[in-house]
N, C-alpha and C positions, 0 to 999 in steps of 0.2 A: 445490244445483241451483237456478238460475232458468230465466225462459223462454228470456232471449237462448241458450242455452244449447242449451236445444232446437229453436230455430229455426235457429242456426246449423247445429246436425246435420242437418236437416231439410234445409237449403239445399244441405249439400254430398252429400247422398246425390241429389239433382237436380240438381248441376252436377260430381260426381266431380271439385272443383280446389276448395283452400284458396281461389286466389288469386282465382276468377271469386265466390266463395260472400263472399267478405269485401267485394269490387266491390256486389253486389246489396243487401248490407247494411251496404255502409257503414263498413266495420272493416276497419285492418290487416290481414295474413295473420299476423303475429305473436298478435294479436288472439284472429284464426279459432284458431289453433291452440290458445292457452294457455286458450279456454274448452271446448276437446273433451280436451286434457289432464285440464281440473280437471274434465271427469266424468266420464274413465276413472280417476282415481285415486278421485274419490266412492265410484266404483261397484264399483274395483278387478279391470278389467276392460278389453281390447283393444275400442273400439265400432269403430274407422276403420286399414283396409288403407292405408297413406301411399305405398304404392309407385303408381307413375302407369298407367291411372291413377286417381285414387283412391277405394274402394270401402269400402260399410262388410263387417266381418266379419259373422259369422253370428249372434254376441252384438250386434252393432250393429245387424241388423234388427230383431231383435225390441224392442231395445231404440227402435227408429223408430217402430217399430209403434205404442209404448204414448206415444213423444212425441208421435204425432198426433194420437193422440186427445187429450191432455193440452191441446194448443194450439188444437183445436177445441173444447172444456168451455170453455176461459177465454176463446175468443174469442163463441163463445153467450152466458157470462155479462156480458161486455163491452155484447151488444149487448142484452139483459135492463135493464142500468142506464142505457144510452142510450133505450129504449124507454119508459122509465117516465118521462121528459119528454115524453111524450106528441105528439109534434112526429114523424108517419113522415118516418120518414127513412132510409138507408142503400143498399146496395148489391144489386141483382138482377141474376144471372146467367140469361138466357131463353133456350133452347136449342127453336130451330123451324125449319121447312123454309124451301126458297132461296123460294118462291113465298109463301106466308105472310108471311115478314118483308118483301118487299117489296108486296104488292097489300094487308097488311092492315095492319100493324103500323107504318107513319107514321102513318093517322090514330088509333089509339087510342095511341101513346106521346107522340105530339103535345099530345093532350089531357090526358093522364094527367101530364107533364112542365111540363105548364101550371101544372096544378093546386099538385103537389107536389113543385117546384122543387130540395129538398135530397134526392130518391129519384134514385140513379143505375142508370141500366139499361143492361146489356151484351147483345150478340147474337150467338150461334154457329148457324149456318145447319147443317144435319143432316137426314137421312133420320126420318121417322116413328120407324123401327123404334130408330133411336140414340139419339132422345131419351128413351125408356121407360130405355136400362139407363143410360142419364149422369144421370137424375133419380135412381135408384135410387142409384147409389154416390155422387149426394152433388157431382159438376160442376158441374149446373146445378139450380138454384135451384125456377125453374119451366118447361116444357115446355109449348108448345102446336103440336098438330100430330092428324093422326088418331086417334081411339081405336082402336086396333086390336088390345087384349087387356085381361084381364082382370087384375089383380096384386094380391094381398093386401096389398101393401105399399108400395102407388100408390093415391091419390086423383086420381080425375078428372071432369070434369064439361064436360057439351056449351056450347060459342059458338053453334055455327051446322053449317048441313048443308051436302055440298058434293056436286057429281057429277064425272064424266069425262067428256068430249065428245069426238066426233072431229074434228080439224080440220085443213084444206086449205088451200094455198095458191089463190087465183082463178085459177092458171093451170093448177089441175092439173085434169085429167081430170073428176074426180068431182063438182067442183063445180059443171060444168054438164050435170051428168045428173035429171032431175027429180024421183027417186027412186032411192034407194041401201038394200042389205041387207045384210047383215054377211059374205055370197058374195061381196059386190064388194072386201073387202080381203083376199081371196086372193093374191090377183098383186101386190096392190101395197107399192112400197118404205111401211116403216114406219119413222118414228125414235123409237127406244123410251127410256123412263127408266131408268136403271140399275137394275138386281136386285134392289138392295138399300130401293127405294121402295116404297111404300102402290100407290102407280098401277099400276107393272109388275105387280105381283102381280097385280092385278084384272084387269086387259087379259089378261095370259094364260091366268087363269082363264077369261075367257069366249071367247077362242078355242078353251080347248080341251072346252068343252063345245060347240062348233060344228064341233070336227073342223077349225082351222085352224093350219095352219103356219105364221107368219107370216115377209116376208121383209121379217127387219129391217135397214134401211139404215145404222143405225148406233147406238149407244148412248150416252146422256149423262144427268150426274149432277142437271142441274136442269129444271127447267118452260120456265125464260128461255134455257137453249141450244138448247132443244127449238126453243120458238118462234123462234128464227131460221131453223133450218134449216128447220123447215115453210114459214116464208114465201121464203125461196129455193127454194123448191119441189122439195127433196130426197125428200120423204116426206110421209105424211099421218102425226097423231099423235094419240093419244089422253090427254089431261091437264085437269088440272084446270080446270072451267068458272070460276071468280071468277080464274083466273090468266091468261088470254086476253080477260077482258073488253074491256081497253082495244083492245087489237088487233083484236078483230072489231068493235068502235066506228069505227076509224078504218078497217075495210074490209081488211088487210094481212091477216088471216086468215078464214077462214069456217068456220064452224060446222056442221055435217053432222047433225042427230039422228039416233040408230039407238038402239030400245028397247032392244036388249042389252045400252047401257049406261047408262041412265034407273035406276040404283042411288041412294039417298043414304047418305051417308059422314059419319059426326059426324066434326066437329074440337073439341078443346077443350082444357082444361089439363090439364096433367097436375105431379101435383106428393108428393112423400112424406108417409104417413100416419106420422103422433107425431112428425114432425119440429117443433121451435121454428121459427115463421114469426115473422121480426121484423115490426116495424111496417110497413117499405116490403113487403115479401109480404104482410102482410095487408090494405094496403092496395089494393096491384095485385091481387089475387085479387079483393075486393068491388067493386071497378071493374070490370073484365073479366065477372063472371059478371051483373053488374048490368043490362050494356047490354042492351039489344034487338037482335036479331039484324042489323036493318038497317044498324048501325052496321059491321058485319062485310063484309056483302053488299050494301051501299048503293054506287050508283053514285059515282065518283072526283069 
């Protein structure tokens, strides 16, 4: 048994076809086939269903199971022996919200990419609540995004605070009222963030300790679709204050205060306890928790 071997299986239990699994790596299907052969004759055992299309058996999961760990051990150790030329380097998978990665995370990967040239950084944009269980199983590298639970088996640590604000388009109603109370978003259309956010949660928490229904005009998954339709003056919205800055800088949105929702919100990493942090994570972790907050919530 070698790796190629378990990777192969590996590749075709994610593309169920000899012929796309031998494409992605490179090899024959002739290839594909004669090293899944020589490890069911190893192993003296059926691991791969060949009829289309194609699936491992029941002995082949488990046996997937324990390749993956196998090729996550030696790829750890891989990066153990790269790490000990002392040169961070390597690959970060960042797993944070649509607002986040764009109002914060050019200038801190800006800098951070300046610095240490051979650290590559990828980004998957995600709900709060999805970056907690994608750190946990092991997707993403490092998370940052609200704290919003407690996990034994997540470490995290605060950046910066953030609030929710309401905000209006200049055309709409409220904005030229000289005082507004949380009675005045009664009647009015709301464009709310999807369900499954840090924001929606809070917003409807505090309606519903105010006794309000709210009528929401439409629902969307990020801060940046919100903000358009507020400023076409669809709705007023409640999101996040460092995610609107620019917009109410340039006058296209306006800012409402209403204490009910004057809350602070940590955001910060979030990242697995006893996991091997290579160099490029150790290195992005002591940068990030290093800065001064302003570097977060510092004007563009």
């Amino acid at each position: 048994m070698n790796m190629s071997q378990l990777e192969t299986l590996v590749t075709i239990s994610k593309t169920m076809s000899f012929r796309k699994a031998g494409e992605l790596l490179n090899l024959t299907q002739p290839a594909v086939s004669a090293q899944i052969k020589s490890l069911e004759d190893e192993f003296k055992t059926v691991l791969v269903d060949r009829s289309q299309p194609v699936t491992l058996t029941d002995r082949g999961l488990v046996f997937l199971e324990h390749a993956e760990r196998i090729l996550s051990v030696v790829e750890e150790l891989k990066q153990k022996m790269t790490d000990l030329e002392e040169t961070p380097q390597g690959h970060i998978m960042l797993g944070t919200t649509t607002s986040i990665a764009m109002q914060i995370l050019p200038r801190v990967l800006s800098y951070f990419q300046n610095q240490f040239p051979l650290i590559q950084t990828s980004i998957q944009s995600m709900p709060s609540s999805q970056i907690y269980s994608l750190v946990e199983n092991g997707s993403v590298d490092i998370g940052i995004g609200y704290l919003i639970e407690r996990n034994p088996d997540l470490e995290t640590s605060v950046l910066y605070y953030d609030t929710f604000e309401l905000v209006v388009s200049p055309r709409n109603e409220l904005a030229h009222k000289p005082r507004i109370s949380i009675d005045d978003l009664r009647n009015v259309p709301i464009v709310m963030l999807s369900p499954d956010t840090v924001g929606r949660r809070f917003v409807e928490q505090v309606f519903k300790q105010h006794g309000i229904v709210p009528r929401v005009a439409m629902e969307l998954s990020s801060s940046e679709e919100v903000k358009r339709m507020v400023e076409l003056n669809l709705g007023a919205a409640v999101i996040s204050k460092l995610s609107v800055a620019r917009e109410v800088r340039q006058g296209s949105l306006i800012m409402l205060p209403l204490i009910e929702f004057e809350v602070s919100h940590p955001v910060g990493v979030i990242y697995r306890s006893g996991k091997y942090l290579n160099s490029a994570m150790r290195q992005f972790l002591a940068d990030l928790k290093g800065m001064p907050e302003t570097q977060f919530i510092g004007s563009e």
